[in-house]
C-alpha positions as CSV (number, residue, x, y, z in Angstrom):
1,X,162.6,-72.5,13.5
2,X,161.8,-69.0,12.5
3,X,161.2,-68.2,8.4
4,X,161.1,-64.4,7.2
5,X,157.9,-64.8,4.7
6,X,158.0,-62.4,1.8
7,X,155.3,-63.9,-0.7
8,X,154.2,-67.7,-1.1
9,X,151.7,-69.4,-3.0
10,X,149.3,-72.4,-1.2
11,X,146.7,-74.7,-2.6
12,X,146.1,-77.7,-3.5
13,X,147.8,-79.4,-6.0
14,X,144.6,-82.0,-7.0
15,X,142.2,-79.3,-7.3
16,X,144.6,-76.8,-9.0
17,X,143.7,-73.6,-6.9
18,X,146.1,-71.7,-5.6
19,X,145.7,-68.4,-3.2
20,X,148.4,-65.6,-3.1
21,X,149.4,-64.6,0.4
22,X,150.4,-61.0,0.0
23,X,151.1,-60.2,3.5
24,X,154.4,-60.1,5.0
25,X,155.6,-61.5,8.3
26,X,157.0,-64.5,10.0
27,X,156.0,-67.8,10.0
28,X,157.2,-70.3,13.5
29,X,157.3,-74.0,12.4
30,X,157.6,-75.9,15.9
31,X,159.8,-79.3,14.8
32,X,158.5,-82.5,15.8
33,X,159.0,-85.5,13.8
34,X,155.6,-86.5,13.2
35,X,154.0,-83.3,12.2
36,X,157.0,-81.6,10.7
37,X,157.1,-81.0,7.1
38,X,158.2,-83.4,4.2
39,X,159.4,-83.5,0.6
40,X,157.5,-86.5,-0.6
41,X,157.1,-87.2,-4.3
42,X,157.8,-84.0,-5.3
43,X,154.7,-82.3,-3.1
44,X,155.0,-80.0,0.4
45,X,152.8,-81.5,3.2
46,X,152.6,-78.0,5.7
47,X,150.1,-77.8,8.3
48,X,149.5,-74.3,8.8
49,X,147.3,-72.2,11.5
50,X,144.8,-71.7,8.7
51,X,144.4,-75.4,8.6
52,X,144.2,-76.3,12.0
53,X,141.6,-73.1,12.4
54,X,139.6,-74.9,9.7
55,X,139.7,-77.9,11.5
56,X,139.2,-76.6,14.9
57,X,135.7,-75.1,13.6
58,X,134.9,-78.1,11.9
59,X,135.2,-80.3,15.3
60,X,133.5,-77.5,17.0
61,X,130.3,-77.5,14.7
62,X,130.5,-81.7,14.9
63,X,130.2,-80.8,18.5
64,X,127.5,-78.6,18.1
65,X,125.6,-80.4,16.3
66,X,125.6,-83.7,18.4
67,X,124.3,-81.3,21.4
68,X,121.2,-79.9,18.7
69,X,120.3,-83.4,17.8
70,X,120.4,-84.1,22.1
71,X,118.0,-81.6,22.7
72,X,116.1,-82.5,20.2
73,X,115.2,-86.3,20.7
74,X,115.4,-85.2,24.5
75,X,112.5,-82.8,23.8
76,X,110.5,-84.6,20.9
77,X,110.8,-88.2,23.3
78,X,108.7,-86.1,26.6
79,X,106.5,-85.3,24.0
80,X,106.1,-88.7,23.0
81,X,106.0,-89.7,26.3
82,X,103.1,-87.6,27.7
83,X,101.2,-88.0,24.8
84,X,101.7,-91.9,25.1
85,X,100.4,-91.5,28.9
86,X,97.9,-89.5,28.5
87,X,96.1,-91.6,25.5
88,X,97.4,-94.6,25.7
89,X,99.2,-95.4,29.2
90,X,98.4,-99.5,29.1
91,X,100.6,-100.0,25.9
92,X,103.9,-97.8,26.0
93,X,104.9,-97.4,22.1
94,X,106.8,-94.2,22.4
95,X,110.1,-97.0,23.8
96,X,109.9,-97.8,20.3
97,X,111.3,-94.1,19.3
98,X,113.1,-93.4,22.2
99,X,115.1,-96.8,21.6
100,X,115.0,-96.2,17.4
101,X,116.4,-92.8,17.9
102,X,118.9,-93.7,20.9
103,X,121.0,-95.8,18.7
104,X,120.9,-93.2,16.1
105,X,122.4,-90.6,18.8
106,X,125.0,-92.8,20.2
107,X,126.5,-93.6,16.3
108,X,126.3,-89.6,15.9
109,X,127.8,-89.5,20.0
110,X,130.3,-91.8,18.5
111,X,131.3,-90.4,15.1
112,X,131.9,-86.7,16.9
113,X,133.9,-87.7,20.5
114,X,135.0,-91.0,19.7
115,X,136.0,-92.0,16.0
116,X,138.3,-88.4,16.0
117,X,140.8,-90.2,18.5
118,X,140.5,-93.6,17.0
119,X,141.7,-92.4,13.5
120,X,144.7,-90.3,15.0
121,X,146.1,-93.6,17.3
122,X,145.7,-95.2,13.5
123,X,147.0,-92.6,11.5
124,X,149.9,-92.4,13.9
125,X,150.7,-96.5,14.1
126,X,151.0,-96.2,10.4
127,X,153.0,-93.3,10.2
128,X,155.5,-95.2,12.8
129,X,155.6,-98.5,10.6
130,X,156.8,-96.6,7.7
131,X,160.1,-97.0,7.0
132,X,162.2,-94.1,7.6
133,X,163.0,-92.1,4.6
134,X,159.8,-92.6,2.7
């Protein structure tokens, strides 16, 4: 479906700000039942390019971030390492970090690859078990 856009209004209705798009052009909404737009309660639910940009940047500094904290316990656990060897090789006390910190890194691993997926399969089982018309 192809809309001629003259002027609009978006925000958010919670927050009470609004931004005026004053640029003219045409707007593509590609249909599909579970992402197309509804009237419920009174209140437009549109997902928009500027939305999914927002979101696309968001995942992409999640990403980003998991690989920074990687380098980093990667880096700071040699360093633990060879100082461990090289003062103290009978007792090996730097496993205590390297285990401490690997669980820490696979919750992060898991909250940036994993959880995403998780919460759309959800998100779409509920949206399936609602009854059609609300």
């Amino acid at each position: 479906m192809t809309l001629s856009v003259y002027s609009a209004a978006v925000g958010c209705e919670s927050s009470g700000k609004y931004q005026q798009l004053v640029s003219l052009g045409t707007l593509h909404i590609d249909y599909d039942e579970r992402s197309a737009p509804t009237l419920s309660r009174g209140r437009w639910f549109i997902m928009n390019d500027v939305h999914s940009h927002r979101d696309a940047r968001r995942r992409a500094g999640m990403k980003l971030g998991f690989y920074i904290h990687l380098l980093a316990y990667i880096g700071v656990n040699l360093l633990l390492a060879t100082i461990n060897y090289t003062r103290n090789p009978q007792h090996l006390w730097f496993l205590y970090a390297l285990l401490g910190w690997g669980i820490g890194l696979f919750f992060h691993w898991f909250t940036v690859f994993i959880a995403p997926g998780l919460m759309r399969r959800f998100t779409d089982r509920e949206l399936e078990k609602r009854p059609p018309g609300d």
